[in-house]
Structure formats: C-alpha cells, structure tokens
N, C-alpha and C positions, 0 to 999 in steps of 0.2 A: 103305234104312233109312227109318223111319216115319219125317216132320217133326212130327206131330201128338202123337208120344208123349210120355205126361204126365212132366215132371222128377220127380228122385227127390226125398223131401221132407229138407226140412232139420231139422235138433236146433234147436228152439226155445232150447236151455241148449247152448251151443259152449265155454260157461269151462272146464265141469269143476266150477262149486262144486255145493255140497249144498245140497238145496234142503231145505223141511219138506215139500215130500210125500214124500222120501226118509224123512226122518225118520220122518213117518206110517206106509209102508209098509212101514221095518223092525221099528217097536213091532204094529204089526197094526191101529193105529188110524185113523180118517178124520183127514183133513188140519185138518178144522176142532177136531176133539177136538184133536190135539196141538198145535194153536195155544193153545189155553186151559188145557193141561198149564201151557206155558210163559208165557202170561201172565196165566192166572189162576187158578194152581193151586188155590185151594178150589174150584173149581165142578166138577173131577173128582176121582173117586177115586185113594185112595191108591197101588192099584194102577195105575192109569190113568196117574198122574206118572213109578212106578216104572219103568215099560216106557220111556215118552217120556225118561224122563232114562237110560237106559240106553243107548235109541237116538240121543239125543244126543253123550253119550260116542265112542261105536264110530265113531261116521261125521263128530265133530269140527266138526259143524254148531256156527253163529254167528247167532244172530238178527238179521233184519234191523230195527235200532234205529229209521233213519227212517222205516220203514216204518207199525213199530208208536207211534214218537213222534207220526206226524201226527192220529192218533184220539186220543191223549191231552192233545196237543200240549203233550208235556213229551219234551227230547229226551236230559236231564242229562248234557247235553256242554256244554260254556264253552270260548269261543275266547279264545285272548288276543294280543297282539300287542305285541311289543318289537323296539325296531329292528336289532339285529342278538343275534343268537346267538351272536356271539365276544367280546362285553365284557362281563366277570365283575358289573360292575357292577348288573345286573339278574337275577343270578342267584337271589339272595336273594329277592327279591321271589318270582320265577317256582316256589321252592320253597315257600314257604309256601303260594304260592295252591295250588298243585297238591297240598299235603298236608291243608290245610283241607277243601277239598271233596272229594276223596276221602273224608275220613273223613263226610261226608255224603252218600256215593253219587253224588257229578259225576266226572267224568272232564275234562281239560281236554287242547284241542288249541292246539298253540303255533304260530305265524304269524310270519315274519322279513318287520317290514315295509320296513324301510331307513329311508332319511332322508328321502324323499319322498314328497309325497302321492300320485304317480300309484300308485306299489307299493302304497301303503296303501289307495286307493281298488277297486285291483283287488282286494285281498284280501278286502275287507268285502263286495265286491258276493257271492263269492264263499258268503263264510261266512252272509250274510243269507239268502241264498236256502234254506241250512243250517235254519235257525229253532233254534239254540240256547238253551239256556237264559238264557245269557250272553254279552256279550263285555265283557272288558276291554284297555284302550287302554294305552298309555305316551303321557303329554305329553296337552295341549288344541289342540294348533293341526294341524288337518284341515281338510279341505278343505268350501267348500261345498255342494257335491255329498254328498260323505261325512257330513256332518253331517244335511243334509237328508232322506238313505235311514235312518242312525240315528235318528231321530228321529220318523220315518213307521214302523220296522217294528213300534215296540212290544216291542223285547227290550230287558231291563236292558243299562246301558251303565253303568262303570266307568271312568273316565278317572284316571289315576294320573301320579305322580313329578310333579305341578305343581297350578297353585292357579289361579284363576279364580270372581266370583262369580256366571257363567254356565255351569256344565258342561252339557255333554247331559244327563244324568240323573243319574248318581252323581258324586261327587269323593272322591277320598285319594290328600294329597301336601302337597308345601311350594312356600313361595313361593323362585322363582331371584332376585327381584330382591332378598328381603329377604339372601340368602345372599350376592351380592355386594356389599352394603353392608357388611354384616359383617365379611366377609373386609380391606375395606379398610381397616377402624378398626381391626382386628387387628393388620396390618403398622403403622396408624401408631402403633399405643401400642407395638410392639415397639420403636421407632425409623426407622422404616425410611422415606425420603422420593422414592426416586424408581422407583413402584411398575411392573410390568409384569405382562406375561398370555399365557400360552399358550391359545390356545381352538379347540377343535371349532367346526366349521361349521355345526352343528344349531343350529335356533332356540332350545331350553332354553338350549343355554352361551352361546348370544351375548347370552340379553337378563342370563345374568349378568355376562356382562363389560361388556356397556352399562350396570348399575348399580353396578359395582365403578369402574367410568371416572368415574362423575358422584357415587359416594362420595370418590371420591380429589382431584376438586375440591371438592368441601362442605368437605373439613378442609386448605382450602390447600395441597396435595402441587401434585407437578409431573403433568404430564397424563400420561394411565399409557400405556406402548408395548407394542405389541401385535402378535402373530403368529397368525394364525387360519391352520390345516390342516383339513384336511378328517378327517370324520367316518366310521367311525369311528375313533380317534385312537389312534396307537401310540406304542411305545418310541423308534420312529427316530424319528418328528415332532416329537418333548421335544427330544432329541438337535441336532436340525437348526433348531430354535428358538432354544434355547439361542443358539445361533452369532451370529445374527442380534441375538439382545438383547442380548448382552455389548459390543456396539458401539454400544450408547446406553446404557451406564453406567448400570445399572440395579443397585439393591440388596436386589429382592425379586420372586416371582413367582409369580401365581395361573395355578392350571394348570387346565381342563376335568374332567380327570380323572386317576385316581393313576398310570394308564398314563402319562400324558404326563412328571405331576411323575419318575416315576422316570427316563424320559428324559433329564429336566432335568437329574437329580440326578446319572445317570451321566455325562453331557459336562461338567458343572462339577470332578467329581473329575478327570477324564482330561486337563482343562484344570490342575491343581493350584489350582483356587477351591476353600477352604473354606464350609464349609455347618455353621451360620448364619452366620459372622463377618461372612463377604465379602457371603452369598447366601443371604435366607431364601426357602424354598419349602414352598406349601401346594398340596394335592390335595383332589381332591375323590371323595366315593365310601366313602373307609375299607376300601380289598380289605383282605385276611386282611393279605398280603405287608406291608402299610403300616407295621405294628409293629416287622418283622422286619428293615427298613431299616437301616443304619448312616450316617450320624443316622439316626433313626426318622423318618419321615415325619409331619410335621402338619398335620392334613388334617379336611375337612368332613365329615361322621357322618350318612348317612340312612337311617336303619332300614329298610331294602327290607321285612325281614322284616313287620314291623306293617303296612306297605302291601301285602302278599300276602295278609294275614290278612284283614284290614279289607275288603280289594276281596272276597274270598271271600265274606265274613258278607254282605256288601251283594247278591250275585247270590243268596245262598242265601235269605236273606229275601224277594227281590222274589219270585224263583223259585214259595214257598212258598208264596204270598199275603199275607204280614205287612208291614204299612203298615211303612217308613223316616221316622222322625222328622227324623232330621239326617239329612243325603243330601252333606256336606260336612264331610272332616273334615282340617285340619289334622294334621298329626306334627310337623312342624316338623324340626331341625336341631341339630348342633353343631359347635363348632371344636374338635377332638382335638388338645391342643395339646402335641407331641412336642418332638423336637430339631432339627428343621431348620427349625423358625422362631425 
C-alpha cells in the first residue's frame, strides 16, 4: 500500500447544523443575496425575501447573531446575574427585566453567579468577551479585577438590589443599612427590648445586620444575638437558629430573608412559643407565601418588580444612544406590618 496516498478530505461542517449557503442553495440564490434577504431585507426583492424566508422555514436555519452583531455592534442580548436561581427572592426582578426588554426587542440571558466573586468573575470574563448590549449585576461588591474589565469594556452596566454613590455605571436599588436601622426601631416601638438576628452570609445581609446591631445600641436595647448561616438561606437554617436563640432570651427577630423568618416561625410553633406574644419576627423580601402565613408574616417590601423595569429602561437607553440624566435611582423600601410583630 502507497505511504504517499493523499488522506481523504474532511467536512469542514462535522455538527450537522445549517448553514446560509444551505439556505442560499435551496432558495436558488448566492450566499451573499440571502444574507441581505435576512438582514436587510429592503435592498432585495420581494420575491427574493419570499424564496429566502421559505428556505428558511424548510431547513429551520438560525442566524448567526454574533456574527452579524460584530458589524453592527449591537448584539440585543443583555446578561444579567443573580446569585442563585433557587431563592424566589429575585425572581420578581428577573421578570420584569426580561419582560421590558423583550418588548423592545432584547432578549436576556440569565447567569447564577453564587455568593462569590471568583464565580462571578468567571462569568463576566465570559459574557464580556460576548459584547452584549447589556449586563446587569445583583449587589455592588465585586471584585477588583471584575470591576476593572467592567469598566474598560464600555458596555452598560446595571448594578441592582443596593445603593452606593460610586456604581460602575448605572444604579437601581436601596440602601441595606438604612433597612436595618429601621427594622430595629420597628421592634423597639413595638416593645420589644432584647432584639436578635438570623442572617445570610452574603455581604447585603450582613452589612444589614451590622446596622440593625448599632441601631439596637443608639436606642439603649441590649446588644442583639445573632446566628449567621450560610447563604443561600433555607427553611432548616430559621429552624436550627431558632434553637440556638431561644437560649439567650430573646423577644424578637430580624431574619435575612422570609425563607429563614418562616423557618423561625415554624420551630417556635413546634416549640409552643406564641408569635407575637412571646416572639415577634420580621422577614425580609415580601415572597407571595408571606400574606398567607398564620400569623401573617411582617416583613420588609422591595419592589423587585420596579428594579427589573428601571434596570431594563437604563440598558435600553444607553443601548439606543440616549444620554441617562440620573444613572442612580433609589426605590427604597417598606415594613409590611402583619401579625407576627
């Protein structure tokens, strides 16, 4: 056998997808016509669209977006990133943004980034490379590095659910520390004198419960006891908290989030602690469930929704070219004030 003989040649296309000269070749037109069927349909004939979108159809072809985004350099994709995908908490948000811009022609792609910067730094390297139109963040506290590439790519950036008068470029959100100030004078006007705290391990809950601590000293209380679990935070951790705080006599308690307060709420009944009497609890977040509580749960109120919207309008604007007067917007907060405080 020859050693010389030439290999056989390879399929430049091993996937199997459809390409446009597929496309081309089953409308009968050159590859470059049915490119401009497709993106720029007035420069051929009607008949010309007719074939190409017919050939479209039959063979199921998918334009490639980055492709044709890099000559335009518009890609009307928007990444966004919230730390996990299993706490309801953020779902609100994630809806509205995803319904706003849609109705404006973006599509958004959603990112779980955890609770740490190294995930979150991988993912942005990730998405930058992308050149969306957009991205929006959860929280302001990233990392060096991550800040630095954000801020060098020149794509809108959105930073939500917190306050800062330094954001990368856009902000919509409220302040945690004003939230836990609040929370404390809440319990003390209710009566309540020897405060405590279930909290998440993420930096949002802890600088609220670092200011519900140093509210709870400004009006004389006793120094608030405190059980921090790790993030993201469930119905056992309330549960398993509980346990631990009922052994420092404690008569009220600010939870992270309504996951945890329900936690709380369920070992205080199974323990026969009435709620409020014995044991006021406040949540945070306002899920749907919160109403539906017996006591009702009372709990912190932050319009996800309006920060979905707001982050939306802020990518579609820069997107579009139209200057942002305000690039910082407050929502702010409230105390929904139920029956189990």
């Amino acid at each position: 056998m020859s050693t010389d003989a030439t290999p056989p040649r390879r399929s430049r296309r091993r996937s199997g997808a459809v390409t446009l000269h597929d496309v081309a070749k089953l409308a009968g037109v050159a590859p470059i016509t049915a490119s401009r069927a497709l993106n720029h349909p007035k420069q051929v004939s009607a008949e010309v669209r007719q074939k190409v979108s017919d050939a479209v159809s039959r063979t199921g072809y998918v334009p490639n977006l980055l492709a044709g985004g890099l000559a335009s350099t518009r890609s009307r994709l928007v990444a966004a990133l919230v730390p996990s995908i299993s706490g309801p908490v953020f779902l609100a948000t994630v809806q509205a943004l995803t319904e706003t811009l849609a109705e404006h022609g973006y599509q958004m792609m959603l990112g779980q980034s955890g609770y740490t910067n190294t995930r979150e730094d991988a993912l942005l390297e990730a998405i930058i490379g992308r050149r969306p139109d957009g991205i929006v963040l959860t929280g302001i506290m990233h990392s060096a590095e991550g800040r630095r590439r954000l801020m060098a790519s020149g794509i809108p950036v959105v930073e939500t659910w917190d306050l800062t008068p330094t954001p990368i470029d856009m902000l919509v959100g409220f302040s945690h520390v004003d939230v836990g100030h609040a929370v404390a004078r809440f319990l003390r006007d209710k009566g309540r004198t020897r405060l405590a705290a279930v909290s998440g391990d993420d930096e949002r809950a802890l600088r609220r419960l670092e200011a519900y601590r140093a509210a709870a000293l400004a009006l004389g209380l006793a120094e608030v006891q405190a059980v921090v679990v790790p993030a993201p935070t469930t119905l056992r951790s309330g549960r398993d908290a509980l346990a631990q705080l009922l052994e420092r006599g404690v008569d009220a308690v600010f939870c992270s989030s309504d996951q945890l307060a329900l936690g709380v709420m369920t070992e205080a009944q199974a323990r026969g602690i009435a709620i409020p009497q014995r044991l006021s609890v406040v949540g945070f977040g306002d899920l749907e469930i919160a109403a539906d509580l017996n006591p009702a749960l009372t709990t912190v109120r932050i319009n996800g929704a309006d920060i979905g919207r707001q982050a939306a309008r802020f990518i579609i604007d820069r997107a579009e070219g139209r200057e942002v007067a305000q690039r910082i917007v407050d929502i702010g907060y409230s105390i929904v004030d139920r029956h189990s405080a």
